[in-house]
C-alpha positions in Angstrom: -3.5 -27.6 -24.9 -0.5 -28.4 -23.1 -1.8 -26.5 -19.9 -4.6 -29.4 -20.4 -1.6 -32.3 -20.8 0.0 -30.9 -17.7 -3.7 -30.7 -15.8 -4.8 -34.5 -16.9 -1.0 -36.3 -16.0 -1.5 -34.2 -12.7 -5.2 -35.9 -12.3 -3.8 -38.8 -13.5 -1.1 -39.3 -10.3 -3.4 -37.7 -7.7 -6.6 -40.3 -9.1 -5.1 -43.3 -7.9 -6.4 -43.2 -4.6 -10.3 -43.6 -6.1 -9.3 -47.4 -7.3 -8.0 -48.4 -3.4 -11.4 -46.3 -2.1 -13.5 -48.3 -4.6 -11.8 -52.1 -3.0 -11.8 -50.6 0.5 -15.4 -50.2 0.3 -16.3 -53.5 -1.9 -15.0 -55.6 1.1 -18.3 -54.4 2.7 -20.8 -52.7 -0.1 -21.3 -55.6 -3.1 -21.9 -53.8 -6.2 -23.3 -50.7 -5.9 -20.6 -49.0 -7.9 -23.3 -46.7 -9.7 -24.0 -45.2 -6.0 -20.6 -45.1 -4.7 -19.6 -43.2 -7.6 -22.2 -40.9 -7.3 -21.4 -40.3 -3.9 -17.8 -39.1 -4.5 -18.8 -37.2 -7.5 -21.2 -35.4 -5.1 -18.2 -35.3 -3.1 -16.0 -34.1 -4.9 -18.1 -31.5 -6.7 -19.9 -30.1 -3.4 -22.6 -31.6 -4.5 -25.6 -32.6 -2.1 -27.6 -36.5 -3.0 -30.7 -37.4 -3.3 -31.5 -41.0 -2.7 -34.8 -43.3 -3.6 -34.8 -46.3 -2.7 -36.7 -49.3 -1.5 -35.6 -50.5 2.6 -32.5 -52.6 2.7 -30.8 -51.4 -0.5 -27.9 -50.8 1.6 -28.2 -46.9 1.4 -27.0 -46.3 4.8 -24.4 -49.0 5.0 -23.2 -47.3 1.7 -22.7 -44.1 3.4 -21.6 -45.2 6.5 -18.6 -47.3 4.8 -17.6 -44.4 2.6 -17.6 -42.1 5.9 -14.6 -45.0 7.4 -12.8 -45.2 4.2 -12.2 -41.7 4.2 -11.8 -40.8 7.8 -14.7 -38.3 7.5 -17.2 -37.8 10.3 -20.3 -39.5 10.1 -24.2 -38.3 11.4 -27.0 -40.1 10.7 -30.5 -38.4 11.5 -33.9 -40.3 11.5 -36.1 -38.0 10.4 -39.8 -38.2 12.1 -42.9 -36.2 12.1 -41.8 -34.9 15.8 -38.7 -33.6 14.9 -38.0 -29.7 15.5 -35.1 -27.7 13.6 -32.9 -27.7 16.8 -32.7 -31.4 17.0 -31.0 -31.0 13.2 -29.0 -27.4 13.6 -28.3 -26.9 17.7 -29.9 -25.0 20.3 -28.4 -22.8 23.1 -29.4 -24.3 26.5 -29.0 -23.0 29.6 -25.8 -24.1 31.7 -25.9 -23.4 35.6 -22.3 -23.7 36.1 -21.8 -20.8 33.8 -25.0 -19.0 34.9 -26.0 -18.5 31.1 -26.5 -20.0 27.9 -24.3 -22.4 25.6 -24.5 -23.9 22.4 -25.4 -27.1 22.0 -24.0 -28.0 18.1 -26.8 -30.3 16.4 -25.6 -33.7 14.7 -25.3 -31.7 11.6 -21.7 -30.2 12.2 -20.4 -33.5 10.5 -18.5 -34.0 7.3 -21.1 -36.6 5.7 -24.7 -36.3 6.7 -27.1 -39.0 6.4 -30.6 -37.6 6.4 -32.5 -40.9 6.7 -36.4 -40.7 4.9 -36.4 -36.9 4.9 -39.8 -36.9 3.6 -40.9 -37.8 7.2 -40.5 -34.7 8.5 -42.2 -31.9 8.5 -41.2 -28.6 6.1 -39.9 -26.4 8.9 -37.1 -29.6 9.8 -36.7 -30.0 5.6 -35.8 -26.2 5.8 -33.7 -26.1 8.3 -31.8 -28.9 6.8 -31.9 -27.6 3.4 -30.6 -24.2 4.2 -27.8 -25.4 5.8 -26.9 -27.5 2.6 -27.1 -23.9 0.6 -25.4 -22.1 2.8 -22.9 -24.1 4.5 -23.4 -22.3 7.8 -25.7 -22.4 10.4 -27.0 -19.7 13.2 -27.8 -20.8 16.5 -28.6 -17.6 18.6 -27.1 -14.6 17.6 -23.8 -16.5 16.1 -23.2 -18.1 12.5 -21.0 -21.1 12.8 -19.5 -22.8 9.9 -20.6 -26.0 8.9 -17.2 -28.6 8.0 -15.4 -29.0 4.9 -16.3 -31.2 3.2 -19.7 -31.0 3.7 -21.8 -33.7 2.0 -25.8 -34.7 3.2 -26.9 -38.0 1.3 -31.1 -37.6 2.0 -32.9 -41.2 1.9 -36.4 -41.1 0.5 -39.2 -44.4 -0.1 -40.7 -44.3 -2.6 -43.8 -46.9 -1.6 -45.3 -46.4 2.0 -46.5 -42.3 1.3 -48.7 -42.1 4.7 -47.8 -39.5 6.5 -44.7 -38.1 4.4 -44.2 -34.8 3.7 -43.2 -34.4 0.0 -40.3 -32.4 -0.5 -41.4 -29.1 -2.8 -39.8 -28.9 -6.1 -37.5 -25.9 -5.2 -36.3 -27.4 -2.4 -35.6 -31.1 -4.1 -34.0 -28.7 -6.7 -30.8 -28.0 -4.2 -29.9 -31.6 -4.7 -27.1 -31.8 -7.2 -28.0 -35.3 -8.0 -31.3 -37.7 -7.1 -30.4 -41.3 -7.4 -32.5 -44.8 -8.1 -31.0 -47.3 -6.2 -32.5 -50.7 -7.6 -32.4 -53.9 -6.5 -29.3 -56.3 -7.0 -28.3 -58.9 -8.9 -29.6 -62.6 -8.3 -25.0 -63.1 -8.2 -24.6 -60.4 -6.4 -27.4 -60.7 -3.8 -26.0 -64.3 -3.2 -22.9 -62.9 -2.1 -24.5 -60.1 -0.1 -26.4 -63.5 1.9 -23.0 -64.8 2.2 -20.9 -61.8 3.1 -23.6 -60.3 5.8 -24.2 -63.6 7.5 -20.4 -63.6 8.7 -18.8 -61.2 11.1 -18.5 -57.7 9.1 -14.9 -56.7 7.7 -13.2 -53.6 9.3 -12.9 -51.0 6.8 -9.7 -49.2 7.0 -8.7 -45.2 5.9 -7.5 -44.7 2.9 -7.5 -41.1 2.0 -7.9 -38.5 4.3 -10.4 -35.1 4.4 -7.0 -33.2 3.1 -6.4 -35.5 0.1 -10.2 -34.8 -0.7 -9.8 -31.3 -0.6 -6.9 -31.5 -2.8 -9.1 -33.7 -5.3 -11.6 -30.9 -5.1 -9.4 -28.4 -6.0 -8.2 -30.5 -9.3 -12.0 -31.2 -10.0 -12.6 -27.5 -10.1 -9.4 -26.9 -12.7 -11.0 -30.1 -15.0 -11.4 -28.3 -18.7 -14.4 -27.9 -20.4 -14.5 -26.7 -24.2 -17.0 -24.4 -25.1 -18.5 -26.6 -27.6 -19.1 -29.3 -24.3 -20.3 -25.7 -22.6 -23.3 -25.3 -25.5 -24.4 -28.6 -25.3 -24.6 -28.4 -21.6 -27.0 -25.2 -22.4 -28.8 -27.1 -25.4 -29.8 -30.1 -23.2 -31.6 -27.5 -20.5 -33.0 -25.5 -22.7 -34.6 -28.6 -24.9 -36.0 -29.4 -21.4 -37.8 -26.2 -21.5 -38.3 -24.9 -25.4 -38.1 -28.6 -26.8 -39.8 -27.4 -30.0 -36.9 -25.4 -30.9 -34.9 -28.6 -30.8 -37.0 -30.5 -33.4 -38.6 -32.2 -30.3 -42.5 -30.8 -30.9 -43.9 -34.3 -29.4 -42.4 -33.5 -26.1 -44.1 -30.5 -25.4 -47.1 -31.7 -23.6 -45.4 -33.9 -21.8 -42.9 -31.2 -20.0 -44.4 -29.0 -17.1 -41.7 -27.4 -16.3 -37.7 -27.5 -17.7 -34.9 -27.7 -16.1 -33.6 -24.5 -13.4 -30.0 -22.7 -14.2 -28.8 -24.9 -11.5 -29.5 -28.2 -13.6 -26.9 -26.5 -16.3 -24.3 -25.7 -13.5 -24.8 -29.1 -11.8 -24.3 -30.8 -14.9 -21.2 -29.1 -15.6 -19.9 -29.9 -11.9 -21.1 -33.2 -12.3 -19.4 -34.0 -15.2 -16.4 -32.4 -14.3 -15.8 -34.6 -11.0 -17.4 -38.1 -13.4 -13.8 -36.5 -15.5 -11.7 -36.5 -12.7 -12.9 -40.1 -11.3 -11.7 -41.4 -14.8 -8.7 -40.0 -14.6 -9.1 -37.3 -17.2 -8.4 -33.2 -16.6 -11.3 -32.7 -19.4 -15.1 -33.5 -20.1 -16.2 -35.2 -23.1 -19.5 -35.2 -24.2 -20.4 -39.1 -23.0 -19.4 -37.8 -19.2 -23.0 -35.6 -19.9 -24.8 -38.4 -21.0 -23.8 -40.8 -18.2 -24.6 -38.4 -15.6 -27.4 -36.0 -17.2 -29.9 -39.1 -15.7 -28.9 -38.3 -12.0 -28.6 -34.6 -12.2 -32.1 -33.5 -14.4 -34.7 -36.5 -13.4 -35.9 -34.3 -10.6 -35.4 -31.0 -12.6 -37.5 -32.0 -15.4 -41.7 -32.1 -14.0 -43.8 -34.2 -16.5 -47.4 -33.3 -16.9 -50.6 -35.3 -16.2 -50.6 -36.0 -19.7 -47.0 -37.8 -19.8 -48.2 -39.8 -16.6 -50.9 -40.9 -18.0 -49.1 -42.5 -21.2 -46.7 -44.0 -18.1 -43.8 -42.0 -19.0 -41.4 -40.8 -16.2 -38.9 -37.9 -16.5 -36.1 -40.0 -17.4 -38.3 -41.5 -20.8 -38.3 -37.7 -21.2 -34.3 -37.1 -20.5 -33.6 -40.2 -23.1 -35.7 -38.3 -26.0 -33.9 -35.2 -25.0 -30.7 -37.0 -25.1 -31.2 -38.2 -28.9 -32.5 -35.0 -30.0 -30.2 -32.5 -29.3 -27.4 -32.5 -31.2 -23.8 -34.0 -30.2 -20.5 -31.9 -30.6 
């Protein structure tokens, strides 16, 4: 207990910065603090983000904002049907002044990626992409380079508009920690937004730098979790896939599949960084619920039977949620 005082007036002090990140990026972003929050908890917890979203939701302008506020290099790749792996990862070209090949490093050796409508492109580009995000390393001839640290790729999906998309398959959209629905804004908030983008933009100024978030990220990872916080965790996945052992029997035609180990480990990072953002050096239970949305809705598959009463994954999640038993 009083290694966990010491730990949550030492996240207390080194927290402060997230408050002048949050008004650094409002002078450009309006609202949107559900997605900026993600973002650094993905951040923060090495954590890779899935985002679906209509156009002009401010998705990119989101990312490109955080990139300046933390002095983090910024890529953004379009992603399009003609796209090859080397336009993402690098090639090795040939150079006649050196009478052999160099590497050319692809766009993404950057600290935040923005992979802009991934679903465009077809699954050898997705790969490519997605294997870097596992592995943090990419090979380009017969070398393995290191990708940055931190290492972030926020991927942009549309949900309308399906022609000529290449779905992402479920183990792959698995390797996102969190998949986030970015909704419309508020009628106040959207006048401001007319107001706000119809001026000159402001100039978003550094606030923290890539060491300060690497310092975060070591604190994050020290953020205590009780083991009675650890079994609920484990009781919320497993209800995804046995919910009949949770007193949940009218659920079980409506789940195809439950949610992978990584849902219970992402949830545990998740929360853990959610903690840290608060100012806390522990989870509580609530920090589950107010990120178990983001981290299972693309864990949990619902069947043909759960569309067809139009109920999506997160109707599912909710029932979960008030089944399963709080510590």
């Amino acid at each position: 207990m009083v290694e966990v005082k010491k730990l949550n007036a030492e996240i207390k002090e080194e927290s402060i910065f997230i408050q002048k990140l949050f008004e650094e990026v409002s002078k450009v972003i309006v609202g949107q603090k559900y997605v900026l929050e993600r973002m650094l908890i993905g951040l923060l917890a090495d954590g890779h983000i899935l985002l679906e979203g209509l156009p002009g939701l401010a998705k990119t302008l989101a990312v490109k904002t955080l990139s300046k506020a933390i002095e983090a290099q910024y890529k953004r790749i379009q992603f399009t049907p003609d796209l090859l792996p080397a336009d993402i990862i690098g090639t090795l070209i040939y150079s006649p002044k050196n009478d052999g090949f160099v590497v050319k490093k692809g766009p993404v050796f950057a600290n935040i990626i923005l992979a802009d409508e991934i679903n465009r492109a077809p699954a050898k580009v997705q790969s490519a992409l997605l294997e870097a995000m596992q592995e943090k390393q990419v090979t380009i001839g017969d070398t393995t380079y290191d990708l940055p640290k931190p290492f972030l790729v926020m991927a942009t999906q549309n949900p309308i508009e399906q022609e000529g998309t290449y779905p992402l398959p479920e183990a792959q959209v698995d390797r996102f920690m969190l998949k986030l629905k970015v909704e419309y804004p508020s009628k106040e908030d959207e006048k401001i937004i007319l107001e706000r983008m119809t001026k000159k933009n402001a100039e978003i100024n550094p606030v923290v730098d890539l060491k300060e978030i690497e310092k975060a990220k070591n604190l994050v990872s020290r953020v205590y979790v009780d083991d009675k916080v650890k079994n609920y965790i484990v009781d919320l996945v497993f209800a995804s896939r046995n919910p009949k052992d949770y007193g949940l029997e009218d659920l079980k035609n409506l789940i195809a599949y439950g949610g992978s180990p990584r849902a219970t480990i992402n949830l545990t990072l998740a929360a853990k960084a959610y903690a840290f953002l608060q100012g806390r050096g522990y989870v509580i239970p609530e920090d589950i619920k107010i990120i178990g949305h983001d981290v299972l809705r693309h864990r949990i598959l619902i069947t043909y039977e759960a569309e067809a009463d139009s109920l999506t994954s997160d109707d599912i999640i909710d029932k979960i949620f008030s089944g399963v038993e709080v510590p």
